[in-house]
Every structure is written in structure tokens, then in C-alpha cells.
N, CA, C and O atoms as a DFTB+ gen file, in Angstrom:
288 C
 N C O
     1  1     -11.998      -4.194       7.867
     2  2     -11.775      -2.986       8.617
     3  2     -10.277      -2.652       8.659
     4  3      -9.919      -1.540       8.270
     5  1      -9.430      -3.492       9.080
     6  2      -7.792      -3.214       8.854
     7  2      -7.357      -2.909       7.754
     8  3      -6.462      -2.063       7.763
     9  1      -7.783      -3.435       6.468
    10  2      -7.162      -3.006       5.149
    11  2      -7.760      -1.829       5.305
    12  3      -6.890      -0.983       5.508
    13  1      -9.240      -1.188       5.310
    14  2      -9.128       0.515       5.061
    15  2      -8.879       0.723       5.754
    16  3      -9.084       1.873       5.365
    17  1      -8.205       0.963       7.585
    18  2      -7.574       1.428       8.376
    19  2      -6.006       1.776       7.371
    20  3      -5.496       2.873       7.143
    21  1      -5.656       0.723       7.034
    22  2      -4.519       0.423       6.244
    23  2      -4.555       2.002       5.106
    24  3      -3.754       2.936       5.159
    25  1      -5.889       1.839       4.045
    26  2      -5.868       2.186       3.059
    27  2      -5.609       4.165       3.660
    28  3      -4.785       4.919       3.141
    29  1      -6.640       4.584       4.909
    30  2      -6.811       5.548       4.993
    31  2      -5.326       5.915       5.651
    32  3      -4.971       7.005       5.202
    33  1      -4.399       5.389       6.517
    34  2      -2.618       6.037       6.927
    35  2      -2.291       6.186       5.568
    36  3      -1.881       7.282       5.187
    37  1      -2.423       5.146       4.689
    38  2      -1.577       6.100       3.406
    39  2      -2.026       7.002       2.447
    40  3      -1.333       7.619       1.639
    41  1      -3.314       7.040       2.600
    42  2      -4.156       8.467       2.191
    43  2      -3.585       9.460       2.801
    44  3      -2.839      10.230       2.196
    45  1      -3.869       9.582       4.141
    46  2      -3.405      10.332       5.546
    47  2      -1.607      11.133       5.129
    48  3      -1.340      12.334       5.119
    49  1      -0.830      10.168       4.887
    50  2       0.688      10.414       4.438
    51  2       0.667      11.284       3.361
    52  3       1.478      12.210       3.341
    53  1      -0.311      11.102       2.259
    54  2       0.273      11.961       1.162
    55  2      -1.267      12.973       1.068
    56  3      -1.628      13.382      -0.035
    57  1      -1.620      13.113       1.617
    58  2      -3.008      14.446       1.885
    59  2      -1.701      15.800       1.981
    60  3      -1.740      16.548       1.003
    61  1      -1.246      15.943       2.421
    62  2      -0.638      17.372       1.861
    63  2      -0.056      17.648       1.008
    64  3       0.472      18.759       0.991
    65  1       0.156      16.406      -0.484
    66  2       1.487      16.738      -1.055
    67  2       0.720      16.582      -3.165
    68  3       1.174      16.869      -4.273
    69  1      -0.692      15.928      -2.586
    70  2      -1.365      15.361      -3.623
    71  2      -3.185      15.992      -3.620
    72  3      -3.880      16.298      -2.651
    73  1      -3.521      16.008      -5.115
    74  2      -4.941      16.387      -4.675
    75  2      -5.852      15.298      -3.767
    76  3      -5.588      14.105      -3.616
    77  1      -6.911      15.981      -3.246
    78  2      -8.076      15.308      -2.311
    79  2      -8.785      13.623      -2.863
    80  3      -8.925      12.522      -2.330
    81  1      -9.196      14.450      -4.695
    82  2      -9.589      13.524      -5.285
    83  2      -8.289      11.946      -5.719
    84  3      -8.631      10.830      -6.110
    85  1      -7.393      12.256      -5.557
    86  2      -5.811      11.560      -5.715
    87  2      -6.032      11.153      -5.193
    88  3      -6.468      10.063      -5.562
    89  1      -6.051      11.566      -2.959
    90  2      -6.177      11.137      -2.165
    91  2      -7.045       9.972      -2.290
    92  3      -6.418       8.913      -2.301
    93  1      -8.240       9.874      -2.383
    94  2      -9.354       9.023      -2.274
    95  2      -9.024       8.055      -2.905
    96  3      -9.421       7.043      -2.329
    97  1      -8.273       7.749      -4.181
    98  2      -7.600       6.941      -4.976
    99  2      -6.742       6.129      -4.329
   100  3      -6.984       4.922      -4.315
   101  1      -5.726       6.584      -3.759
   102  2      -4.882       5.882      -2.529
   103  2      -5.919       5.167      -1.936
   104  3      -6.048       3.987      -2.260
   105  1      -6.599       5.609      -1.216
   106  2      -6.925       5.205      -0.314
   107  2      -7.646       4.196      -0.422
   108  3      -7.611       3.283       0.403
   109  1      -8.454       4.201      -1.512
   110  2      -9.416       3.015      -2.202
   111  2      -8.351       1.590      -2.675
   112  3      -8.490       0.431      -2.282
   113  1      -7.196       2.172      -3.712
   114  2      -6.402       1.416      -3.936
   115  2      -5.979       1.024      -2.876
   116  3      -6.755       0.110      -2.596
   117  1      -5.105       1.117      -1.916
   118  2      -4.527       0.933      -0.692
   119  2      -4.668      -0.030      -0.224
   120  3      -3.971      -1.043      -0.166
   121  1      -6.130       0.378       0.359
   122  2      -7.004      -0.437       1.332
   123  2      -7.468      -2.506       0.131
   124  3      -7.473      -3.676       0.515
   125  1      -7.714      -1.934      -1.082
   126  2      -7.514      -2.905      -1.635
   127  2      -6.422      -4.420      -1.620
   128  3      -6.448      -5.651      -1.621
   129  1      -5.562      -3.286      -1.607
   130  2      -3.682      -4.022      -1.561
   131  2      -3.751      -4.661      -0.424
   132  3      -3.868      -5.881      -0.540
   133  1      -3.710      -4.164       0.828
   134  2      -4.130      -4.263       2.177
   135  2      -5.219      -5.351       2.359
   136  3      -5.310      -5.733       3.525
   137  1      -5.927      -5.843       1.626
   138  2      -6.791      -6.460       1.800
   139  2      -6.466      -8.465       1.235
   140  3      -6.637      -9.594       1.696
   141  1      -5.731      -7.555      -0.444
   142  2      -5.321      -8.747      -0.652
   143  2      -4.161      -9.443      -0.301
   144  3      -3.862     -10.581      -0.662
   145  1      -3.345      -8.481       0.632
   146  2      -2.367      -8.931       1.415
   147  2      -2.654      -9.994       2.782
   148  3      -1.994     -10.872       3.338
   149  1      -3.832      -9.469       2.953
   150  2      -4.375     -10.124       4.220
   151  2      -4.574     -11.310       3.709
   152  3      -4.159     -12.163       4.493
   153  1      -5.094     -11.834       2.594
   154  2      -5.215     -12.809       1.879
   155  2      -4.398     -13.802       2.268
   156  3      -4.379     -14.517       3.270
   157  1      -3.689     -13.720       1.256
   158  2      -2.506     -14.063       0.370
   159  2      -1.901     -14.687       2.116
   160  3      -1.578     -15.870       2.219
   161  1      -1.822     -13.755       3.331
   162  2      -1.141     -13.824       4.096
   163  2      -1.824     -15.425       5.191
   164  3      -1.280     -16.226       5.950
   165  1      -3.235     -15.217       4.691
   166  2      -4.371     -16.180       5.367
   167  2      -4.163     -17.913       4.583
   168  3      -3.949     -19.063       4.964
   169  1      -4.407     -17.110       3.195
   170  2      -5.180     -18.609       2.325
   171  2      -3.603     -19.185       1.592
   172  3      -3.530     -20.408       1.473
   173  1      -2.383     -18.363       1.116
   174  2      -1.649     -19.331       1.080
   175  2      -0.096     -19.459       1.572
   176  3       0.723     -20.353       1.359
   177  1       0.015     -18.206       2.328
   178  2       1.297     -18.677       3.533
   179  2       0.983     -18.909       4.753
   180  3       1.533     -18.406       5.732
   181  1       0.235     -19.551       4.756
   182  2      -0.471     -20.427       5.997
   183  2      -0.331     -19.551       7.416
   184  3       0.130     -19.933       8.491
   185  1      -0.836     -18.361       7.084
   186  2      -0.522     -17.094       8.637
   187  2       0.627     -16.477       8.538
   188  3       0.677     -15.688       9.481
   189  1       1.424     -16.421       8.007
   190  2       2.839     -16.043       7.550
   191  2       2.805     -14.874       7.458
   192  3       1.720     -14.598       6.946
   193  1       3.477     -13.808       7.695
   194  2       3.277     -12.085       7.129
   195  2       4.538     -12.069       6.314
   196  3       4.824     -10.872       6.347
   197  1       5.672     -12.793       5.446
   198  2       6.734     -12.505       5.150
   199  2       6.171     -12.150       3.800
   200  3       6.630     -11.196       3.172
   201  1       5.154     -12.916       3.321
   202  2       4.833     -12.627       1.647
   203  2       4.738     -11.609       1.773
   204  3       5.790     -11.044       1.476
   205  1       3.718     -10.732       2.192
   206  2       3.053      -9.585       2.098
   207  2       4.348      -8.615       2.529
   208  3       4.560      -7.560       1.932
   209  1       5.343      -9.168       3.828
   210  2       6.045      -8.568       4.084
   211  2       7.134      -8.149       3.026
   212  3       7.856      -7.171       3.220
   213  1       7.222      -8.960       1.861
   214  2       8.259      -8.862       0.746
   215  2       7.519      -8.086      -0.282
   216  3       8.084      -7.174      -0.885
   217  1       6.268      -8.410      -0.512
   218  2       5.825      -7.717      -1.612
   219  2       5.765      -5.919      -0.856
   220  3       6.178      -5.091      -1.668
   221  1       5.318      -5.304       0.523
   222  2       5.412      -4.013       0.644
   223  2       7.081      -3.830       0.375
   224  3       7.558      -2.877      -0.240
   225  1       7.606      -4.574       0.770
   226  2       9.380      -4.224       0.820
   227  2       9.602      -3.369      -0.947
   228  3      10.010      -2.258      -1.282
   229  1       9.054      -4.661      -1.768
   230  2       9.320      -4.431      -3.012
   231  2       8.612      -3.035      -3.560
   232  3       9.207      -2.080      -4.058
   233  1       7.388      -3.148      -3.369
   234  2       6.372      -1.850      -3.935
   235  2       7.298      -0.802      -3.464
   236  3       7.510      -0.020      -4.391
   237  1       8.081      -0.399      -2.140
   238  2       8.636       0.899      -1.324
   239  2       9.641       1.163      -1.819
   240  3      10.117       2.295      -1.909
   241  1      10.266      -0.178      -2.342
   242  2      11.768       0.123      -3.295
   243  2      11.510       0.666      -4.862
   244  3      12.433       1.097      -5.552
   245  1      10.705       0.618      -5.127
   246  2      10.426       0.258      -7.022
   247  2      10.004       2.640      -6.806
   248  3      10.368       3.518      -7.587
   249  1       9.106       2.817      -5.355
   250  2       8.709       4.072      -5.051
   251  2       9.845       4.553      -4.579
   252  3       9.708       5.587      -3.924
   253  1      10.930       4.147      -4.692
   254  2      12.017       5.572      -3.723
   255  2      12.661       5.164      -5.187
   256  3      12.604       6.048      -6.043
   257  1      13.147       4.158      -5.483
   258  2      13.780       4.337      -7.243
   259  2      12.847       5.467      -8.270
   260  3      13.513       5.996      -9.160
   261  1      11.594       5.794      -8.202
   262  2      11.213       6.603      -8.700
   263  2      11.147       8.054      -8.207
   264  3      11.309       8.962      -9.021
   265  1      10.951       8.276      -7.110
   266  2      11.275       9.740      -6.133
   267  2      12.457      10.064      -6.378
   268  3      12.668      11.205      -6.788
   269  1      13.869       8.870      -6.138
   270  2      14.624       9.413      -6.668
   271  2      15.649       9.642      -7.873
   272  3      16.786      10.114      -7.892
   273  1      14.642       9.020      -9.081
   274  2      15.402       9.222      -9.937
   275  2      14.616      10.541     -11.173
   276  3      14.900      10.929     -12.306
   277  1      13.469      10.886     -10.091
   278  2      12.592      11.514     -10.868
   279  2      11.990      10.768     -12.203
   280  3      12.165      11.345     -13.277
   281  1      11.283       9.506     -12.190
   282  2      10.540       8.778     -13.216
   283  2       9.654       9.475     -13.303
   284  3       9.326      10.258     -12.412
   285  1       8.762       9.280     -14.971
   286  2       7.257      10.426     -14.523
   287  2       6.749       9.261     -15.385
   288  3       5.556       9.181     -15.675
């Protein structure tokens, strides 16, 4: 339930800027990521949120290097 809670805010964020069907994509993907973060965060940093916390860090940096360098 938290990963698609997860998946649907970042659907939610880019619903005005992207198509519907896009949308749903996020959101599916998302909630995925979100899920295996929960993982990762359970089965091998023993409750830890820093993994997951480094890997969103990384994904948000790799996305503003592309916003702003205009990558396509």
C-alpha cells in the first residue's frame, strides 16, 4: 500500500505537465521503485532508510542534470 501511495504523489506531480497514459506509467513504475526500496530497506540494510535514501538522492540528481541540461 505505501509504495503505490508512493507511486500515485509522483504520478500526482507530473499530471499537468505529461500525458494521462505517461501518467499511469509513473505511477506503475514508481510504485514499483517504492516497493523495491522498501525491500532492499527491510531484507538487506537491516531497517536502515539510508540505501534507499542514497539511491532517491541519486535518481533526483541524474533528473535535474537532465532538466537542466536539456538531455532528450
Amino acid at each position: 500500500m505505501q509504495s503505490l501511495l508512493f507511486g500515485i504523489l509522483h504520478g500526482l506531480l507530473m499530471f499537468s505537465f505529461i500525458p494521462y497514459g505517461v501518467v499511469v506509467l509513473v505511477v506503475i513504475a514508481t510504485a514499483f521503485v517504492g516497493y523495491l526500496m522498501g525491500w532492499i530497506n527491510e531484507r538487506k540494510s537491516n531497517g536502515s532508510i539510508i540505501t534507499s535514501w542514497a539511491i532517491h538522492s541519486i535518481v533526483n540528481l541524474i533528473a535535474a542534470f537532465i532538466a537542466m541540461f536539456n538531455i532528450h
